[in-house]
C-alpha positions as CSV (number, residue, x, y, z in Angstrom):
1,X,-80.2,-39.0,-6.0
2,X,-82.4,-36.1,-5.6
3,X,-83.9,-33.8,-8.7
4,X,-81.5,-30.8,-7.3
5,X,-78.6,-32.9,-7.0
6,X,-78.4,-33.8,-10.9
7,X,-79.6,-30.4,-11.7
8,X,-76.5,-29.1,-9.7
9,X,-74.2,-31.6,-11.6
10,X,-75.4,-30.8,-14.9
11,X,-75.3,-27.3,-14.8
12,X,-71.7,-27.9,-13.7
13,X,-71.0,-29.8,-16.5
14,X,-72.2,-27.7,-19.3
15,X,-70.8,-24.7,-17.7
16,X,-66.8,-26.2,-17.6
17,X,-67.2,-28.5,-21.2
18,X,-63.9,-27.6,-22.3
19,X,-62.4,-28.6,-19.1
20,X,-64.6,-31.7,-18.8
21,X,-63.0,-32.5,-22.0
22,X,-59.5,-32.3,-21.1
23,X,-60.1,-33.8,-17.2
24,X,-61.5,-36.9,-19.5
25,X,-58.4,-36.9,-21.5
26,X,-56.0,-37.3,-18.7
27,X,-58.3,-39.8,-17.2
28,X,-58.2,-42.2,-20.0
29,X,-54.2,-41.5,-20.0
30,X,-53.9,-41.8,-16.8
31,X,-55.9,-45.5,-16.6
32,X,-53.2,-46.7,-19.4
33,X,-51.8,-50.4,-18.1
34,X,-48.4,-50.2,-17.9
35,X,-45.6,-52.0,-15.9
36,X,-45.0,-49.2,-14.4
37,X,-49.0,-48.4,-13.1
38,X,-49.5,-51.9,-11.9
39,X,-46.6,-52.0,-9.7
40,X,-47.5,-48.5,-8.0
41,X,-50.7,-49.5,-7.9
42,X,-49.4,-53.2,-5.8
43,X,-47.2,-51.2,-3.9
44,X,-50.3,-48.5,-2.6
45,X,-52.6,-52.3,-1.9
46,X,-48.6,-53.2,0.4
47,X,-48.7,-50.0,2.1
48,X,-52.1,-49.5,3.8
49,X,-52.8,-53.5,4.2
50,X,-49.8,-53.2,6.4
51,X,-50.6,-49.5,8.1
52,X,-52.8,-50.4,10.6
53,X,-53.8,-46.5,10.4
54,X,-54.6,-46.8,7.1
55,X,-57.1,-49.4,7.7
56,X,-58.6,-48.0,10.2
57,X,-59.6,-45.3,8.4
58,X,-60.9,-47.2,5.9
59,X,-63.0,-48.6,8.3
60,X,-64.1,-45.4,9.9
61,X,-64.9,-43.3,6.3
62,X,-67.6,-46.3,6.3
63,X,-69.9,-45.8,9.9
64,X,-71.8,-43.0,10.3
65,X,-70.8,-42.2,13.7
66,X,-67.1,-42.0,13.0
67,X,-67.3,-39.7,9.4
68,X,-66.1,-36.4,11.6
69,X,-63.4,-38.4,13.2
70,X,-62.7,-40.1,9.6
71,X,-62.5,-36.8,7.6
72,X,-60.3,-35.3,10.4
73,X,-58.1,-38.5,10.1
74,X,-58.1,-37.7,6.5
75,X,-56.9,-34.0,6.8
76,X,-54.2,-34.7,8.8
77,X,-52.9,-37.4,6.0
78,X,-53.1,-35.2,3.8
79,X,-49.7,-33.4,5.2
80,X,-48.0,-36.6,5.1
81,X,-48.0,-36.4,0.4
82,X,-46.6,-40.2,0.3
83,X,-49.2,-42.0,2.5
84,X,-52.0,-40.0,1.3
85,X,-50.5,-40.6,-2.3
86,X,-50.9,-44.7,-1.4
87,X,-54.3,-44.2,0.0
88,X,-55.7,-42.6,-3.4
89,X,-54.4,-44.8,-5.0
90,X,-55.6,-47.8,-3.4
91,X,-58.6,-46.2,-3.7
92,X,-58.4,-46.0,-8.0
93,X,-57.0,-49.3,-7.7
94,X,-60.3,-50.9,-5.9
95,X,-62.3,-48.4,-7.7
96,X,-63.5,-47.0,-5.2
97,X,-62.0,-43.8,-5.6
98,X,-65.1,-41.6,-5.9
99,X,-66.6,-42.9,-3.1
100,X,-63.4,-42.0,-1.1
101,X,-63.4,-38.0,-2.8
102,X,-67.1,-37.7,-1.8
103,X,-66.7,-38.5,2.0
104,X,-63.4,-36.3,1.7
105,X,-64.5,-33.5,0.4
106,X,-68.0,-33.3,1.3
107,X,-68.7,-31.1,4.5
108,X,-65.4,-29.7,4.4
109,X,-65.2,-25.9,3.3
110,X,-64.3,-22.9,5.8
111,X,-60.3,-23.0,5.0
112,X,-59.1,-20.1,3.3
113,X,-58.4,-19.1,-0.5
114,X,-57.5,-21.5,-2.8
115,X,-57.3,-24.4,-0.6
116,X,-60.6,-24.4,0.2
117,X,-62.5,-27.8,-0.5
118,X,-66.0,-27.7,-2.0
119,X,-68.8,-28.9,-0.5
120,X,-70.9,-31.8,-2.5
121,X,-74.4,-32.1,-2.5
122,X,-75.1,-34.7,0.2
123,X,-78.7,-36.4,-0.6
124,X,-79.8,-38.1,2.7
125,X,-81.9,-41.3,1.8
126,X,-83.4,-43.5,4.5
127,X,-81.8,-41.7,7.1
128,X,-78.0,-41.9,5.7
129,X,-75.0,-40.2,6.1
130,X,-75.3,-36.1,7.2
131,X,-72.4,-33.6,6.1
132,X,-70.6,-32.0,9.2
133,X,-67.6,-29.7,8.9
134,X,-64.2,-30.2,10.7
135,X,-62.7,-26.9,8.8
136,X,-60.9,-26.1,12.1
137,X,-58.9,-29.3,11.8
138,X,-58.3,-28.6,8.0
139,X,-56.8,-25.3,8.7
140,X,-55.0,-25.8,11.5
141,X,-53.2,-28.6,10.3
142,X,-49.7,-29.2,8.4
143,X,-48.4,-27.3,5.7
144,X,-50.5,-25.6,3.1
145,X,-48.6,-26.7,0.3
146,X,-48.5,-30.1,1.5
147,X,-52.1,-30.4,2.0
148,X,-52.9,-28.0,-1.1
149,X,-51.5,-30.7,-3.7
150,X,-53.1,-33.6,-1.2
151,X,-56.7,-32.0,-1.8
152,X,-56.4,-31.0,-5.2
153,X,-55.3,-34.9,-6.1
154,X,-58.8,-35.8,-4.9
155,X,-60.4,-32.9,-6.4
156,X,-59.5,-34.7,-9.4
157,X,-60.0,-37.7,-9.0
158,X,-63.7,-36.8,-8.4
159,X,-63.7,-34.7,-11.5
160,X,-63.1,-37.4,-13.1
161,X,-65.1,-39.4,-11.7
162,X,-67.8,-36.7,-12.7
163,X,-67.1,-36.4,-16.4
164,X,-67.2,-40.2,-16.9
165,X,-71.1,-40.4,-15.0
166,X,-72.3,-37.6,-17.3
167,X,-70.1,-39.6,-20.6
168,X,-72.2,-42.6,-19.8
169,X,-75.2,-41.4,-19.0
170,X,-75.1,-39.4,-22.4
171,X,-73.9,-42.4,-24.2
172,X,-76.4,-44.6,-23.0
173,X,-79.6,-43.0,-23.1
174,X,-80.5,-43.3,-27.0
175,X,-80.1,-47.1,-26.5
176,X,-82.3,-47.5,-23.1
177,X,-84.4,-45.4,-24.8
178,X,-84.9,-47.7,-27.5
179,X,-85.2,-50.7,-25.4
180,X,-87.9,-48.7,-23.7
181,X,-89.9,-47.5,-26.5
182,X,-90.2,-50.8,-27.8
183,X,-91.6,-52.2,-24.9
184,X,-88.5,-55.0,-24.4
185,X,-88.5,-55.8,-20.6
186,X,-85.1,-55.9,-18.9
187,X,-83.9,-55.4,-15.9
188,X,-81.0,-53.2,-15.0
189,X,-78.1,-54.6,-12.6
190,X,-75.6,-53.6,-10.3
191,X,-73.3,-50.5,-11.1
192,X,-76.1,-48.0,-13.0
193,X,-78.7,-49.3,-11.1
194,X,-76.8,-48.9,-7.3
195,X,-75.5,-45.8,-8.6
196,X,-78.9,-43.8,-9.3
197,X,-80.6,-45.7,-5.9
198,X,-77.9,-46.3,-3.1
199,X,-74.8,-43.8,-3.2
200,X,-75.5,-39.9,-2.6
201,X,-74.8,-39.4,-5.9
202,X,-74.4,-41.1,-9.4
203,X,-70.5,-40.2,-10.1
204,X,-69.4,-41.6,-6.8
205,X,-69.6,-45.3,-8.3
206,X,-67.7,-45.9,-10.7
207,X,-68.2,-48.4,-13.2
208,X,-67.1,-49.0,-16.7
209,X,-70.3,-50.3,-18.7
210,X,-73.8,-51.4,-18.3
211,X,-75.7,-54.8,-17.3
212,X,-78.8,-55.5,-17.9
213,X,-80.9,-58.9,-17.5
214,X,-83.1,-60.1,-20.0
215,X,-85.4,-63.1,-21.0
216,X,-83.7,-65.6,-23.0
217,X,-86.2,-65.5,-25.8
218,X,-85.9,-62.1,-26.2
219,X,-82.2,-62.0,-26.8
220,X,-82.3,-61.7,-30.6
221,X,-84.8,-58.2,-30.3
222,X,-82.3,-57.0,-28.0
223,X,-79.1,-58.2,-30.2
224,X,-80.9,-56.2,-33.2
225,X,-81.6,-53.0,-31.3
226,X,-77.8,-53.2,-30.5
227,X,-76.3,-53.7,-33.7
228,X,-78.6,-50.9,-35.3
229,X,-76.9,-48.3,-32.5
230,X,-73.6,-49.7,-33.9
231,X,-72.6,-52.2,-30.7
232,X,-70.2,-54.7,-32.3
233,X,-70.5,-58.2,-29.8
234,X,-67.0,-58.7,-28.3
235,X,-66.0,-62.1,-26.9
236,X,-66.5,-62.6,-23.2
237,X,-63.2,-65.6,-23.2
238,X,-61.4,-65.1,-26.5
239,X,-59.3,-68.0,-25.7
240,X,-62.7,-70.3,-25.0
241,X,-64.6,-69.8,-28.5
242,X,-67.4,-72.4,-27.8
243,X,-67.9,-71.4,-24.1
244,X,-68.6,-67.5,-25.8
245,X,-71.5,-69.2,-27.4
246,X,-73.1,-70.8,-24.4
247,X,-72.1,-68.4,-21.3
248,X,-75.0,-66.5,-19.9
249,X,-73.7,-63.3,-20.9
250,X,-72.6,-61.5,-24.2
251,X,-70.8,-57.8,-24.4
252,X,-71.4,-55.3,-26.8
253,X,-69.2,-52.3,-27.4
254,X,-69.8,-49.2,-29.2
255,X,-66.7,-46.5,-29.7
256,X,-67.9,-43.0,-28.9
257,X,-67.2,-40.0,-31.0
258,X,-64.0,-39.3,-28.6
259,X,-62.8,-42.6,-28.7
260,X,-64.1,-44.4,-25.4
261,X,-65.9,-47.4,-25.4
262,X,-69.2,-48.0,-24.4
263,X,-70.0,-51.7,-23.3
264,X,-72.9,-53.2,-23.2
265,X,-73.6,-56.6,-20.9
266,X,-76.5,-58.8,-21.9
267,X,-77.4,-61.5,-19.3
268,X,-79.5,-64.4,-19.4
269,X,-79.1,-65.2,-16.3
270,X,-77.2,-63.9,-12.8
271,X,-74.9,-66.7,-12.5
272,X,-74.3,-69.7,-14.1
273,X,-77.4,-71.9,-13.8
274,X,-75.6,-74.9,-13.4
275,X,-74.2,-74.2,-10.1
276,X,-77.1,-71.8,-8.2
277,X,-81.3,-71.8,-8.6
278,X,-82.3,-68.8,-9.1
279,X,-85.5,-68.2,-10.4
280,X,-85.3,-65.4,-12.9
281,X,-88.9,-65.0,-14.2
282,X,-89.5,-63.8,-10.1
283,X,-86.9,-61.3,-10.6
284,X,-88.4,-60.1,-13.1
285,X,-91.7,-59.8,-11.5
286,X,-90.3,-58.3,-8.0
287,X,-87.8,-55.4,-10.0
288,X,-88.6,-51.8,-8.7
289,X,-88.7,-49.0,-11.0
290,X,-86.3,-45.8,-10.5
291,X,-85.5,-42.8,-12.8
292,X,-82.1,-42.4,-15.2
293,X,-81.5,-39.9,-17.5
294,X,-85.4,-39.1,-17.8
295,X,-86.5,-42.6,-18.0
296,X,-88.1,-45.0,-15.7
297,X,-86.1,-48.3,-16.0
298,X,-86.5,-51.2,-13.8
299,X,-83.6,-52.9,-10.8
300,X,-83.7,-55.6,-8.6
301,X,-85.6,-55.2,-5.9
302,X,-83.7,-54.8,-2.4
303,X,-83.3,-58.5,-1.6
304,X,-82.1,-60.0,-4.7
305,X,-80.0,-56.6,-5.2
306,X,-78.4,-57.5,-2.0
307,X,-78.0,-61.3,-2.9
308,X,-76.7,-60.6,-6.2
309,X,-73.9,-58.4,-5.2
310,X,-73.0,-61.1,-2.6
311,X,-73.5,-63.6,-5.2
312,X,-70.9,-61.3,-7.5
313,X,-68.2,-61.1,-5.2
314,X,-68.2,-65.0,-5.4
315,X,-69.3,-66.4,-8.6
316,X,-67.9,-64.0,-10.9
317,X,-64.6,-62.3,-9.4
318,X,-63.7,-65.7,-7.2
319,X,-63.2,-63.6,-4.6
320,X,-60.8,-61.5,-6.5
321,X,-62.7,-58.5,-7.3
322,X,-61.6,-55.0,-5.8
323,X,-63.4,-53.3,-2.2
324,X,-66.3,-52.1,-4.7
325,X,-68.5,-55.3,-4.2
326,X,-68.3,-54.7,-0.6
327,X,-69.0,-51.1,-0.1
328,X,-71.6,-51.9,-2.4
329,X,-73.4,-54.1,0.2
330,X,-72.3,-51.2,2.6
331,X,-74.3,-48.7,1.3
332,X,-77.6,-51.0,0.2
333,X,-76.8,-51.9,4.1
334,X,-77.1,-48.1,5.1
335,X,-79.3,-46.6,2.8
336,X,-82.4,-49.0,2.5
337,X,-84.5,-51.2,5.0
338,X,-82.6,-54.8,4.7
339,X,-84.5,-57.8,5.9
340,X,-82.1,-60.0,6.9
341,X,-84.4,-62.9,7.2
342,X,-85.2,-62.0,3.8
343,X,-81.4,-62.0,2.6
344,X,-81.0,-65.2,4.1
345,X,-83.8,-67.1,2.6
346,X,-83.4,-65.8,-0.5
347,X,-79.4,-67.1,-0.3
348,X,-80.8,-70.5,0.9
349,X,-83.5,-70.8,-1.5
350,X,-80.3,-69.6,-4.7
351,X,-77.8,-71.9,-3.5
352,X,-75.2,-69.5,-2.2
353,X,-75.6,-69.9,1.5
354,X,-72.1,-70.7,2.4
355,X,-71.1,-67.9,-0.3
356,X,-73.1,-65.6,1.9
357,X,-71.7,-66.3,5.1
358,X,-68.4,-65.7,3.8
359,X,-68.8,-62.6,2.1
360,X,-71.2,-61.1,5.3
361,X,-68.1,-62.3,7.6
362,X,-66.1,-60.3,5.6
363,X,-68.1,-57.4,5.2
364,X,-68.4,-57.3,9.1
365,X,-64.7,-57.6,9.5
366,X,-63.6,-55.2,6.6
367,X,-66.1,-52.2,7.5
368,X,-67.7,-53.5,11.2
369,X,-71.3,-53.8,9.7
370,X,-73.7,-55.1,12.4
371,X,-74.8,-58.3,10.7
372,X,-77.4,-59.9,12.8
373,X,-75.7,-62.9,14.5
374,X,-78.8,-65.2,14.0
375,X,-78.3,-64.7,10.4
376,X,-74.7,-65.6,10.0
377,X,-75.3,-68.7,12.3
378,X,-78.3,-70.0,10.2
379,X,-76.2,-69.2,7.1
380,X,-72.9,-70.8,8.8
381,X,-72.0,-74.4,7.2
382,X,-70.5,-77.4,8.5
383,X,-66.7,-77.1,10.0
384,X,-64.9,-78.3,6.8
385,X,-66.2,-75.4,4.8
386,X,-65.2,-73.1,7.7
387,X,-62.2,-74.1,7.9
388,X,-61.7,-74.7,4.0
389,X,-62.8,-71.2,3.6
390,X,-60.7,-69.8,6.3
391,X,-57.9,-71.3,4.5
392,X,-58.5,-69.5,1.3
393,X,-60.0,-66.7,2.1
394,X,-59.6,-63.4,4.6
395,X,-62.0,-61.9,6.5
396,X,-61.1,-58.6,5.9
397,X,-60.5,-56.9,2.6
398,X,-58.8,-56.3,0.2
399,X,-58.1,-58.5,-1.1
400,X,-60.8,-61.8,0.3
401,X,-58.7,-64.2,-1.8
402,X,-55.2,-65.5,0.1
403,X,-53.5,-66.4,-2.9
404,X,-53.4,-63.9,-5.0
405,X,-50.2,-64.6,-7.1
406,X,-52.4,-67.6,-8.5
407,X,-55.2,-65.4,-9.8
408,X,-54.2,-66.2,-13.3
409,X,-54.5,-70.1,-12.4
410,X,-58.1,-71.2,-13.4
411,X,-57.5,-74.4,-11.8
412,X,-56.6,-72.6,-8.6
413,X,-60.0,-70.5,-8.6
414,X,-62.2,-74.0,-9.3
415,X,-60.3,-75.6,-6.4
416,X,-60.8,-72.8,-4.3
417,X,-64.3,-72.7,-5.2
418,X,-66.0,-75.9,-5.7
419,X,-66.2,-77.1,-2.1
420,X,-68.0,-73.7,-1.2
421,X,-71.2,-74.6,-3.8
422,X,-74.0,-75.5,-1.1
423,X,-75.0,-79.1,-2.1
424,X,-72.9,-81.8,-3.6
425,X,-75.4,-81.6,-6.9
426,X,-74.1,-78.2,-7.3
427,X,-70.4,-79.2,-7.1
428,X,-70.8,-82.3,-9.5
429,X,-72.8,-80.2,-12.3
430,X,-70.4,-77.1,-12.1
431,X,-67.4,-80.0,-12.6
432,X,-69.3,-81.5,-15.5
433,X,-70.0,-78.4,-17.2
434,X,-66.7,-76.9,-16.8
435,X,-64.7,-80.4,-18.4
436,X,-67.0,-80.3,-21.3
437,X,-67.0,-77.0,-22.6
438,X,-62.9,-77.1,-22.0
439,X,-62.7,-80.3,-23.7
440,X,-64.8,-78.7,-26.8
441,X,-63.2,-75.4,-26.8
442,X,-59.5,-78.0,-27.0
443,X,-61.3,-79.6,-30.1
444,X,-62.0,-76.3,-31.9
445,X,-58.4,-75.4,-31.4
């Protein structure tokens, strides 16, 4: 994001506090789990995986050449209130919805009075995305009021979405700050770091805490800084107490003055070195530097950023995760130079081949991203995975994962999962290591 862009957002921000306030408010009340939420929010995923006009919007808000016919497609949805109702909140419930408010309002002003739509600050980076404007299409379409409470819905969603990038970024900073004075290397992963280096700017990405990768033997200075900022560690599986003390990660969370939490991720590793070979101390000495909140912190480099998120979707979510991971890899895809040669050694060299080719199928059927067909046919594995994968997973999103009424199954997920490892050393050691921590987290109980 550019030095006038987060000028621009902060001068917004400290000239509406008061309402930045209360938008936050209503966000966190909003985001309260409730029977009622989670099936509206089921019912939105129903309706546009079975509109095929839906989708295809979707698809289209992600390629370049079709954003004026996209944003046109979205004006005139936003006359009909319930689909375009649906479609936001599919977006919130994928969380992706500031990513769906920036390519809706963006480019978009020219209609009259109060319905007019804002324009945002579009930063173009390695020849991304350019703002056009379709105001003819806005104002001639529908009825105002209609569209009026259509357009103001996703004026607030990317409020919100505003006030909780400048919360974070205000929460955070004394603690990075500390880390960096004190000369502790980490490395900072996915949401914070794809936010400030691949998306046009840092509130379209939303994400509810920060990750950062460290080296083992440096986990205790880390631990210390965190508990003297008042981080409290929070169990990562409260109903597995030995597997919290071996898992790769730990969270540490920190109530805010206002209430909110701020968490805290502290990895030792990017997976679970028992199933994948990844070789962190050359992460560490391949992570790029970029700017956040006045410091220079340190992110993958392009390749392993690209394999991680891949890696992600798999080995962390099963597959389940929401349409983030993949626009993710959509706008790394867009916004930086991507060596796909690169991508697929690195993939080889992790373990996470096969885990590759399904998630690149799928990013190619969800969002029509021209992976290179050499690629995916080097990364292809033998017929039984195919068709083992084809029988678990889609290759479209959301969601990947067929069987999603046995998400709370873990037995489901290792099934689903273990064939997919690349080598049969992978599969065995994963098994192992997953019977014995369960049988000594049984014997603790």
């Amino acid at each position: 994001m550019s030095a006038s862009d987060t000028d621009s957002e902060r001068t917004g921000a400290v000239a509406s506090r008061t309402d930045a306030t209360e938008t936050g408010r209503r966000a966190r009340a909003s985001r309260v789990s409730s029977p009622e939420a989670e099936q509206r929010a089921r019912a939105a995923l129903r309706s546009v995986a079975a509109d095929p006009a839906l989708r295809s919007l979707l698809r289209e808000l992600a390629r370049d050449p079709a954003l004026e016919r996209a944003r046109r497609g979205l004006y005139r949805l936003a006359d009909d209130a319930a689909r375009f109702d649906a479609f936001v909140l599919f977006a919130e419930q994928q969380q992706v919805e500031g990513w769906l408010a920036f390519h809706g309002l963006t480019g978009a002003q020219g209609a009259a009075g109060r319905y007019t739509i804002e324009a945002t600050p579009n930063g173009s980076r390695g020849g991304g995305r350019t703002a056009g404007s379709a105001s003819s299409d806005f104002a001639a379409s529908g009825t105002p009021g209609a569209r009026a409470a259509s357009w103001n819905r996703l004026r607030a969603v990317r409020e919100r979405a505003l006030y909780q990038s400048l919360l974070l970024e205000q929460a955070s900073r004394p603690l990075l700050a500390t880390f960096v004075d004190q000369r502790l290397p980490f490395v900072v992963l996915k949401g914070l770091h794809l936010a400030q280096t691949v998306y046009p700017a840092s509130w379209v990405r939303s994400m509810s805490d920060i990750d950062i990768l460290i080296r083992v033997e440096d986990r205790e200075r880390f631990e210390g800084v965190l508990r003297r900022h008042g981080f409290r560690r929070q169990p990562v599986c409260p109903e597995r107490p030995f597997k919290n003390d071996v898992v790769h990660e730990r969270a540490w969370v920190h109530r805010l003055p206002n209430g909110a939490p701020l968490m805290v991720e502290v990895h030792t590793a990017l997976a679970n070195e028992e199933r994948f070979f990844i070789d962190h101390a050359a992460l560490f000495a391949r992570a790029e530097p970029f700017a956040y909140a006045g410091l220079e912190l340190r992110g993958l480099c392009t390749t392993d950023l690209f394999c991680h998120v891949l890696l992600h979707i798999a080995a962390s979510h099963y597959f389940q995760g929401s349409l983030r991971g993949l626009v993710d890899l959509l706008q790394i895809y867009e916004v930086r130079p991507l060596d796909w040669e690169a991508v697929r050694a690195r993939c080889r060299s992790w373990g996470c081949a096969t885990i590759a080719w399904a998630v690149l199928d799928a990013l190619r059927g969800t969002f029509g991203v021209d992976v290179p067909e050499p690629t995916l046919r080097r990364l292809r594995p033998s017929w039984p995975k195919r068709v083992w994968s084809w029988g678990w997973l889609r290759d479209t999103a959301p969601p990947l994962y067929r069987f999603s009424h046995l998400d709370r199954i873990p037995l489901a997920q290792l099934v689903m999962f273990w064939p997919l490892l690349d080598t049969a050393g992978q599969r065995w050691r994963m098994l192992v290591r997953d019977l014995h921590l369960r049988a000594l987290d049984w014997a603790l109980r």
